[in-house]
ROPAPA-491487 format. One record per residue (C-alpha): residue number from 1; x, y, z. Coordinates in nm, 3 decimals. Example, Ala and Ser with C-alpha at 12.3 -4.5 7.8 and 13.67 -1.06 7.14 Angstrom:
! residues 2
n = 1 | xx = 1.230 | yy = -0.450 | zz = 0.780
n = 2 | xx = 1.367 | yy = -0.106 | zz = 0.714
! end
This chain:
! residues 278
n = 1 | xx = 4.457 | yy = -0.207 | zz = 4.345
n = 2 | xx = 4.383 | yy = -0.137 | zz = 3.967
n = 3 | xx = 4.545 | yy = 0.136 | zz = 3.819
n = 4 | xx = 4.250 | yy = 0.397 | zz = 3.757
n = 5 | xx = 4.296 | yy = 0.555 | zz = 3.381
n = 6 | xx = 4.097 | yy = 0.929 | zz = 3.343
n = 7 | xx = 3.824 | yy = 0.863 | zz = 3.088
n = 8 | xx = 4.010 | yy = 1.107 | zz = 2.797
n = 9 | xx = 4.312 | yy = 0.929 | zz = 2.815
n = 10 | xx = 4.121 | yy = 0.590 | zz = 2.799
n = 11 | xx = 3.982 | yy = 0.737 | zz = 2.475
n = 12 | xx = 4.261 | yy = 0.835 | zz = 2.362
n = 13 | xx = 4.444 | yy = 0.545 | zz = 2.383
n = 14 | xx = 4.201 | yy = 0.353 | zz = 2.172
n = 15 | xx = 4.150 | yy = 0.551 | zz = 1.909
n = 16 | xx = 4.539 | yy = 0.515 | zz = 1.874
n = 17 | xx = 4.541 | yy = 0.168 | zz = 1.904
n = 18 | xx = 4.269 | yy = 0.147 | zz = 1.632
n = 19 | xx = 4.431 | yy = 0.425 | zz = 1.383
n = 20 | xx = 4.583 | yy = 0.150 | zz = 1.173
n = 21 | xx = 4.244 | yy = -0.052 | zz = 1.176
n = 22 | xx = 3.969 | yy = -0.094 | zz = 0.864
n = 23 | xx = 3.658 | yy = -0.244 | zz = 0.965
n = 24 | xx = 3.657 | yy = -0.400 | zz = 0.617
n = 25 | xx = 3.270 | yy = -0.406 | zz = 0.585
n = 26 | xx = 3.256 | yy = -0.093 | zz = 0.346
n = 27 | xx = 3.425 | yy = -0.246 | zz = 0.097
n = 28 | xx = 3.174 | yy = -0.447 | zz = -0.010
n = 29 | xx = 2.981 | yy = -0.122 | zz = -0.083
n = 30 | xx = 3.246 | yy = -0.003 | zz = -0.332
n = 31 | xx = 3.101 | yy = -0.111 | zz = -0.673
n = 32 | xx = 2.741 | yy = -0.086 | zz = -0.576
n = 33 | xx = 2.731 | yy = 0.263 | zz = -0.451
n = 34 | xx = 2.948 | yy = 0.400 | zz = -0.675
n = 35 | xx = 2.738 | yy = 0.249 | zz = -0.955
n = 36 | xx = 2.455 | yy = 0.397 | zz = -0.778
n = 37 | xx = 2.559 | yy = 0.756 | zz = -0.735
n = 38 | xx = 2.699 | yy = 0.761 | zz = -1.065
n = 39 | xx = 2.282 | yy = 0.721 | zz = -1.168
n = 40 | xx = 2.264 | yy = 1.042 | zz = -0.946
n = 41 | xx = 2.575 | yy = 1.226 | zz = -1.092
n = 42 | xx = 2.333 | yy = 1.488 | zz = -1.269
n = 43 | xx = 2.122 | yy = 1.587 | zz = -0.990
n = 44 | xx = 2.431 | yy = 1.594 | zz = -0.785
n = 45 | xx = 2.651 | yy = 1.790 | zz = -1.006
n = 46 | xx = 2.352 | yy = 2.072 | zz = -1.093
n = 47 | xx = 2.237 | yy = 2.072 | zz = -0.620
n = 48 | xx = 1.918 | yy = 1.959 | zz = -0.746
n = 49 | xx = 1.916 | yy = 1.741 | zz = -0.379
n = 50 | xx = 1.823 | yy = 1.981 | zz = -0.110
n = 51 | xx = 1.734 | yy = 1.705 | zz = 0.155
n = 52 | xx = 1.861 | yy = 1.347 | zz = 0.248
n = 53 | xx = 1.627 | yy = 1.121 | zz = 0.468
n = 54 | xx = 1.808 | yy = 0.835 | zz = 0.602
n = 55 | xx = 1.624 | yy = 0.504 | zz = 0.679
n = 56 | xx = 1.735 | yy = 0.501 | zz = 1.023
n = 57 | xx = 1.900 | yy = 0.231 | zz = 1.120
n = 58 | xx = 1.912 | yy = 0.021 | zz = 0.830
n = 59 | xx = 2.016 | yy = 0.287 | zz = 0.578
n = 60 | xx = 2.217 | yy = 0.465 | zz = 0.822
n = 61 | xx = 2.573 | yy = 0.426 | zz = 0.699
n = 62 | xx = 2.419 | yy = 0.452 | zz = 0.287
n = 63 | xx = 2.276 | yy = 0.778 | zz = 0.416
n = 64 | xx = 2.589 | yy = 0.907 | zz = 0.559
n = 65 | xx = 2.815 | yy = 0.820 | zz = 0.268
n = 66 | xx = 2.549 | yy = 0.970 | zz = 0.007
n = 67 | xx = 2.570 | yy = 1.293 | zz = 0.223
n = 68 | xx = 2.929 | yy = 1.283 | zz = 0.198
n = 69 | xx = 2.904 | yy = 1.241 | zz = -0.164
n = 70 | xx = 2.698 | yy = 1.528 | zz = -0.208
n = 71 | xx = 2.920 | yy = 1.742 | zz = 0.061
n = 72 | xx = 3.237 | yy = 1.711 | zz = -0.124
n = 73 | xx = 3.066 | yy = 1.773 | zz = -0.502
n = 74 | xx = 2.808 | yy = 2.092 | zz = -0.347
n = 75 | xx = 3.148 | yy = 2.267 | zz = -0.171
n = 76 | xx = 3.406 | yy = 2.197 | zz = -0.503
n = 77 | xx = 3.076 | yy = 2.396 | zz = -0.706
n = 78 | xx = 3.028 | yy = 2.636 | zz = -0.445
n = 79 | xx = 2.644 | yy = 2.508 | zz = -0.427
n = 80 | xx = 2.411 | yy = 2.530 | zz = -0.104
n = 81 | xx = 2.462 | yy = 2.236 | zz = 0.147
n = 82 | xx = 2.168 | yy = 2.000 | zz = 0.160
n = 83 | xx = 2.008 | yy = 1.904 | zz = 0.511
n = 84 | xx = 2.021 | yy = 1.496 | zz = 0.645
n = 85 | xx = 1.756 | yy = 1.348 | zz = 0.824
n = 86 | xx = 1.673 | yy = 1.008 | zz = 1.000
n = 87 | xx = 1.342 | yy = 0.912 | zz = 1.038
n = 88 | xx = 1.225 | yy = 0.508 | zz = 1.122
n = 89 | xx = 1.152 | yy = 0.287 | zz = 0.857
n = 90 | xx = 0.751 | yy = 0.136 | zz = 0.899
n = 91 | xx = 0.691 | yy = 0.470 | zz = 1.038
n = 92 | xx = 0.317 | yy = 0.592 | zz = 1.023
n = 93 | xx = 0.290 | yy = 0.829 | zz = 0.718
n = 94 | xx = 0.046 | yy = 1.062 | zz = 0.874
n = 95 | xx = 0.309 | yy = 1.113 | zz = 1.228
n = 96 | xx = 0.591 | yy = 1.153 | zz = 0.943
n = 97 | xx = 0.354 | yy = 1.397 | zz = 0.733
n = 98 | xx = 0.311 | yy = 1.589 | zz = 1.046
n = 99 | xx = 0.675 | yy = 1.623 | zz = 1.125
n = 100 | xx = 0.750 | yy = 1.756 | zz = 0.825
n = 101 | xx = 0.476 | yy = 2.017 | zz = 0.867
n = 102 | xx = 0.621 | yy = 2.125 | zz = 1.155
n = 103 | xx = 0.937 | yy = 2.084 | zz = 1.038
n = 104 | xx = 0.929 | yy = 2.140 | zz = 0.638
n = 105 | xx = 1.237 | yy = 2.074 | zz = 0.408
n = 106 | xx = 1.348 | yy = 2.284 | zz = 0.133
n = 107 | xx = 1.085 | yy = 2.266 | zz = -0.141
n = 108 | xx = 1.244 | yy = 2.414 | zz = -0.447
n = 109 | xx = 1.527 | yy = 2.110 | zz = -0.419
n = 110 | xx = 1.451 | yy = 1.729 | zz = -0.468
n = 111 | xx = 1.429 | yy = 1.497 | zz = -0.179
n = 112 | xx = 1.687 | yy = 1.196 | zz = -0.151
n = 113 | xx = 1.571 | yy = 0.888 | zz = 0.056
n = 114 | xx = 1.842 | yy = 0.677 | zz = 0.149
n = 115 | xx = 1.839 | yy = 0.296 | zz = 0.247
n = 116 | xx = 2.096 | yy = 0.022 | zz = 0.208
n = 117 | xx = 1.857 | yy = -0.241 | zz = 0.056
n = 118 | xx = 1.501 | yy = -0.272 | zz = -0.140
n = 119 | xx = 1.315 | yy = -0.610 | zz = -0.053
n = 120 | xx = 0.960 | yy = -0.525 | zz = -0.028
n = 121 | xx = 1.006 | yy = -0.164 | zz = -0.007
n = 122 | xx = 0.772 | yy = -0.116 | zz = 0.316
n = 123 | xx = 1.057 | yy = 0.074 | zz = 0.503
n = 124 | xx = 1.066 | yy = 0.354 | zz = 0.258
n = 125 | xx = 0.698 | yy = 0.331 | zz = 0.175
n = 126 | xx = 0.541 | yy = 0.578 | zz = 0.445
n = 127 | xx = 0.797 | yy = 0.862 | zz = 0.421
n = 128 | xx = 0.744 | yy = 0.813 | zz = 0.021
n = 129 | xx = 0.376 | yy = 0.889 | zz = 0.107
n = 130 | xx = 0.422 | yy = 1.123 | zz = 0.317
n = 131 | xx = 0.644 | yy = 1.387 | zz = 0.160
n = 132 | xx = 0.426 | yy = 1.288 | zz = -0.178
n = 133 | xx = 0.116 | yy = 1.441 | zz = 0.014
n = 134 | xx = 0.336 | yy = 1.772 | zz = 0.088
n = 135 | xx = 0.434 | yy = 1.801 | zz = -0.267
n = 136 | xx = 0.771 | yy = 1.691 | zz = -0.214
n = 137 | xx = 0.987 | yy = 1.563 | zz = -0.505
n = 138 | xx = 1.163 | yy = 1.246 | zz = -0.397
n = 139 | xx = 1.397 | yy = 0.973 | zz = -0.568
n = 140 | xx = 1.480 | yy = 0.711 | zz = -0.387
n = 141 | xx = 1.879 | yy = 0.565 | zz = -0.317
n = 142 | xx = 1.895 | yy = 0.166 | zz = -0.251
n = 143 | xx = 2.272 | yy = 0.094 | zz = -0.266
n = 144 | xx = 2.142 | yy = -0.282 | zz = -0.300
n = 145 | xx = 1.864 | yy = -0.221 | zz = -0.507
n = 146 | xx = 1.802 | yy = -0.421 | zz = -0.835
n = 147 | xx = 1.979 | yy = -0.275 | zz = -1.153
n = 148 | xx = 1.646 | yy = -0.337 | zz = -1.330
n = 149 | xx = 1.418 | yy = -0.142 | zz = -1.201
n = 150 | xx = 1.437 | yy = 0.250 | zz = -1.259
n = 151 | xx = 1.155 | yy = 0.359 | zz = -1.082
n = 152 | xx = 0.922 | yy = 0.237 | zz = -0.732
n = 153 | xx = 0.553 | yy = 0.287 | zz = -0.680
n = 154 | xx = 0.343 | yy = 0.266 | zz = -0.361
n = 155 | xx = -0.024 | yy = 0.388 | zz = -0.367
n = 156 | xx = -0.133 | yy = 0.718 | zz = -0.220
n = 157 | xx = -0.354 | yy = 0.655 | zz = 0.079
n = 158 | xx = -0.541 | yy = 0.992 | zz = 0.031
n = 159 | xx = -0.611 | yy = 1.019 | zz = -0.308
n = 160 | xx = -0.810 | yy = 1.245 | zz = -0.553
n = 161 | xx = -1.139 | yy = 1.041 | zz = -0.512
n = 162 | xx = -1.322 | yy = 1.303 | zz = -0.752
n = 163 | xx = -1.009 | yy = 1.302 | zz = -1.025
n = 164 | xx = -0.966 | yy = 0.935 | zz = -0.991
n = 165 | xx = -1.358 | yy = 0.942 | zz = -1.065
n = 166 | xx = -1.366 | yy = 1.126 | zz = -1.360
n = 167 | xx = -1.072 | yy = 0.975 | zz = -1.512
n = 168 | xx = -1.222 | yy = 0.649 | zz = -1.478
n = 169 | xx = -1.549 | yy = 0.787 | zz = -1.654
n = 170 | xx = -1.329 | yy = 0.875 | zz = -1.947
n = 171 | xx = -1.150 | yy = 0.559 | zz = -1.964
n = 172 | xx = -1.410 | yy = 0.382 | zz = -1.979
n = 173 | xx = -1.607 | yy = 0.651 | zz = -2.226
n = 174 | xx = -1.257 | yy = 0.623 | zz = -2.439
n = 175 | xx = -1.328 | yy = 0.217 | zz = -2.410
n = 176 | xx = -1.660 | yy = 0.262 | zz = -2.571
n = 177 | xx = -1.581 | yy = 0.461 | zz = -2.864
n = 178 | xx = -1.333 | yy = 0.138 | zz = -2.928
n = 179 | xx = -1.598 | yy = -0.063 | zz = -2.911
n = 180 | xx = -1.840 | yy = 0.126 | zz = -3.119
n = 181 | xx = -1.917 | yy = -0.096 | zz = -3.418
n = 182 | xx = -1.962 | yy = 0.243 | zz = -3.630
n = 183 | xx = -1.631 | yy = 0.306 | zz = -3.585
n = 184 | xx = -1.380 | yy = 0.308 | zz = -3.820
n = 185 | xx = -1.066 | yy = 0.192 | zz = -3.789
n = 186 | xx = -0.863 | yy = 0.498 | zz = -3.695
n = 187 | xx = -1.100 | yy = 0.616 | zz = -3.478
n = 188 | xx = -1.076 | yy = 0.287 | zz = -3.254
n = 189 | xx = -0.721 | yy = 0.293 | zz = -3.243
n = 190 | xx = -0.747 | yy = 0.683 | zz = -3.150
n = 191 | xx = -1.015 | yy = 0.541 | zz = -2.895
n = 192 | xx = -0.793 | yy = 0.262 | zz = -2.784
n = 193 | xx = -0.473 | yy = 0.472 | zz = -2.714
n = 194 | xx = -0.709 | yy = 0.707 | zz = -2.512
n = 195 | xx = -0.826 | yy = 0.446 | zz = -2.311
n = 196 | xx = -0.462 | yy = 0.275 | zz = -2.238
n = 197 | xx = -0.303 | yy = 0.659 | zz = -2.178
n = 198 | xx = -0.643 | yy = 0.724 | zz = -1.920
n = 199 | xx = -0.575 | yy = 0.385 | zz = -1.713
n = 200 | xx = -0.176 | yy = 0.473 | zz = -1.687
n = 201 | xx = -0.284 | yy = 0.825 | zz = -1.564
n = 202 | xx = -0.505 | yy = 0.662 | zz = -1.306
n = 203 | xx = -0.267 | yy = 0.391 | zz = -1.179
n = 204 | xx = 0.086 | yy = 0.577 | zz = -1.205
n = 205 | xx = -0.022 | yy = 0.946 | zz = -1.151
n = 206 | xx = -0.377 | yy = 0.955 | zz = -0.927
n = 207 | xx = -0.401 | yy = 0.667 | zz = -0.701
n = 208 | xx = -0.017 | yy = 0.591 | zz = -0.659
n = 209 | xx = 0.260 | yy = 0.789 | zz = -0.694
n = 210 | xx = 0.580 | yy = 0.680 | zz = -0.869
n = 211 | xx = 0.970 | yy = 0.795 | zz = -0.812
n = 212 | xx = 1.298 | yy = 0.717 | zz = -0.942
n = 213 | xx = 1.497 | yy = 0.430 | zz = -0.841
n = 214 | xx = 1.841 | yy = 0.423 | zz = -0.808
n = 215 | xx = 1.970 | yy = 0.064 | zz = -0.757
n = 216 | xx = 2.357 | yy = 0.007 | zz = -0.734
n = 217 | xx = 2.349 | yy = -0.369 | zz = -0.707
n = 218 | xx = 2.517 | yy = -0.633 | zz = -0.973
n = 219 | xx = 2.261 | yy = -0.896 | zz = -0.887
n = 220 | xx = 1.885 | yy = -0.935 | zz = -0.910
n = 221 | xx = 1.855 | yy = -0.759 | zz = -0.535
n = 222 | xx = 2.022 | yy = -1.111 | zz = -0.369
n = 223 | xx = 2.241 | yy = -0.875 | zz = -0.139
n = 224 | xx = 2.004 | yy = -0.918 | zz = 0.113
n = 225 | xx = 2.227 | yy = -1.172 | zz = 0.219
n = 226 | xx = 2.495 | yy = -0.831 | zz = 0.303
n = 227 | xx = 2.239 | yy = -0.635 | zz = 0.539
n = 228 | xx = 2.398 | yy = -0.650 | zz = 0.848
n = 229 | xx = 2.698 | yy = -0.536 | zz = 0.711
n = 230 | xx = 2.546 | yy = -0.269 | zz = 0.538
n = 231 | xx = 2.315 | yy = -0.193 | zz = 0.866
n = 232 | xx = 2.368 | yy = 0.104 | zz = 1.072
n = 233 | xx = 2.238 | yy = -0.169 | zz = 1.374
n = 234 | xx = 2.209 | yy = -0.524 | zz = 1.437
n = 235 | xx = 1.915 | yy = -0.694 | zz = 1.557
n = 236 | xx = 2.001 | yy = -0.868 | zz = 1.905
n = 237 | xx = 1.728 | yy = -1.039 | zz = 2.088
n = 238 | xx = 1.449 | yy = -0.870 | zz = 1.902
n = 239 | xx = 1.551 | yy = -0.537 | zz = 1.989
n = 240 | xx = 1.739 | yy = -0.283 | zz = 1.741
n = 241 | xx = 2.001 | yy = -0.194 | zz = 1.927
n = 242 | xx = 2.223 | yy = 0.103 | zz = 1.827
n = 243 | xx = 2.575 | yy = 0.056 | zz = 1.705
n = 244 | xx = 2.746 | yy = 0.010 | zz = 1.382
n = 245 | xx = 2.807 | yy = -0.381 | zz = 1.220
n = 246 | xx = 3.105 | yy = -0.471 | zz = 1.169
n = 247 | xx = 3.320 | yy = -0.839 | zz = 1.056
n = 248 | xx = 3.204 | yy = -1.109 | zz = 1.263
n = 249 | xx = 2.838 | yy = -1.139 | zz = 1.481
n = 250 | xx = 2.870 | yy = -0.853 | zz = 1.736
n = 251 | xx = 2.740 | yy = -0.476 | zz = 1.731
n = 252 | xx = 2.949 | yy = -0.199 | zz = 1.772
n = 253 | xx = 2.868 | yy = 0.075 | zz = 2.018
n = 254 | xx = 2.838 | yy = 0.435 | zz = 1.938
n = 255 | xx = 3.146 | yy = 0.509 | zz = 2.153
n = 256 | xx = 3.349 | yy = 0.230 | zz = 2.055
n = 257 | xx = 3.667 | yy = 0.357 | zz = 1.869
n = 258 | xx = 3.519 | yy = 0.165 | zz = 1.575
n = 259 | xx = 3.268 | yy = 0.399 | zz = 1.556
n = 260 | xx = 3.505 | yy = 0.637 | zz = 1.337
n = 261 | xx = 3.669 | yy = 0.393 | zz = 1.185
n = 262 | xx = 3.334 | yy = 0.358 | zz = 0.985
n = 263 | xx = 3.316 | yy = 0.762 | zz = 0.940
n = 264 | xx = 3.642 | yy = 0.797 | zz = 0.815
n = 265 | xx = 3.583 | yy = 0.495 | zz = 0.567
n = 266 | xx = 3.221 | yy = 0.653 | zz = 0.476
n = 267 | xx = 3.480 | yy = 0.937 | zz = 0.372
n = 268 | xx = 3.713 | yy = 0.764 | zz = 0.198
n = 269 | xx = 3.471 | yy = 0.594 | zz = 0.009
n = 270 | xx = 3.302 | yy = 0.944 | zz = -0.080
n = 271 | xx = 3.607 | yy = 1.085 | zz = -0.239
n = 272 | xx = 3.689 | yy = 0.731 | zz = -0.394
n = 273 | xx = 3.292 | yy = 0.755 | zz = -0.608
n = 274 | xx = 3.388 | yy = 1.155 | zz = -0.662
n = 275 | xx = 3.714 | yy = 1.166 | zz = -0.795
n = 276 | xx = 3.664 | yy = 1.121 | zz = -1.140
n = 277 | xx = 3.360 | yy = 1.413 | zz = -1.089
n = 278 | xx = 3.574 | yy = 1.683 | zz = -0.984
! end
């Protein structure tokens, strides 16, 4: 007959076993994030983040070290605690837009959306749209995102039809006057930048609405390759299913004693990026 063990103590026995463990896999965040957040080391410094939004599960771990990040800088200044979020990447925007209606976010403070990669950027697309159509102000966090880029755009599916209109009109008005063979040549090239400053206002500012980008990577967004070690899950048979990635091919359930292994590495990570801030 098997010797029965009381749950606690079975708990408690591997949690000791795996006190001396690393899982390793944050690591490989080291340079990116930190490269990241130091993009973010104004906003963070001054609490300008009120809110984090995790992409949940891919940015789950990202989201959990940036609001350790800004935990250890906001309680050093004495500054007001932002809130953390997870909502579903590929989310509808209206269902998110109605959450947060119901359930608003602070307003006066900026917005941080968190996710561990940017490919195509439809994961963080819908939440972008749908604190845009709130009036939130949101930047966006991709630890592996592409050093290049400082900003990301996706179009706003409920636009100002009438401003978008009449901006139009006066592009093309402005376009014209350019054209106008009475014109002199000041005139067209006061014309011409009217015309080129109209069509940015209606593609950046009307129809889509553009945030900053803060990418961490060291390569042209190839860490793709790194996702599932980045991942808060691991897709098994087609099915997210929930647990933290580790080394090697197999998930990690939520109460497996490597489970805060990867908390207590989020937070040693955190202090690591901060120590030179405080």
């Amino acid at each position: 007959m098997s010797e029965r063990i009381p749950i606690g103590a079975a708990n408690a026995k591997s949690a000791e076993e795996n006190s001396s463990k690393k899982t390793h896999f944050l690591e490989r965040l080291d340079a990116p994030a930190t490269k990241a957040f130091n993009k973010l080391r104004t906003d963070i410094e001054s609490g300008a983040i009120g809110s984090i939004i995790g992409i949940d599960g891919s940015g789950r771990v990202a989201a959990l070290l940036a609001r350790e990040v800004i935990r250890i800088v906001y309680e050093h200044k004495g500054l007001k605690s932002a809130q953390t979020r997870f909502f579903a990447g590929r989310a509808d925007w209206e269902a998110i837009r109605e959450h947060l209606k119901d359930n608003p976010l602070e307003k006066d403070r900026k917005v941080l959306v968190v996710d561990d990669t940017l490919a195509t950027g439809n994961s963080v697309k819908p939440i972008i749209q749908a604190l845009d159509a709130l009036g939130y102000q949101s930047e966006f966090l991709a630890i592996h995102g592409a050093t290049y880029y400082d900003t990301i755009s996706f179009e706003r599916p409920e636009p100002d039809e009438e401003l978008a209109a009449t901006t139009l009109k006066a592009a093309d008005e402005a376009l014209d006057r350019a054209l106008a063979p009475d014109s002199n040549d000041e005139e067209r090239e006061k014309a011409s930048q009217e015309n080129m400053e109209l069509y940015r206002r209606y593609s950046e500012e009307i129809v889509n609405v553009r945030i900053p980008l803060h990418g961490g990577s060291l390569e042209d967004n190839s860490p793709l390759t790194n996702r599932s070690e980045l991942s808060g899950v691991e897709k098994q048979g087609g099915v997210w299913g929930s647990g933290i990635k580790t080394e090697g091919i197999h998930a990690v359930p939520y109460r497996s004693p490597e489970v805060p292994l990867v908390r207590k590495e989020v937070k040693e990570l955190a202090e690591k990026i901060t120590s030179s801030w405080i």
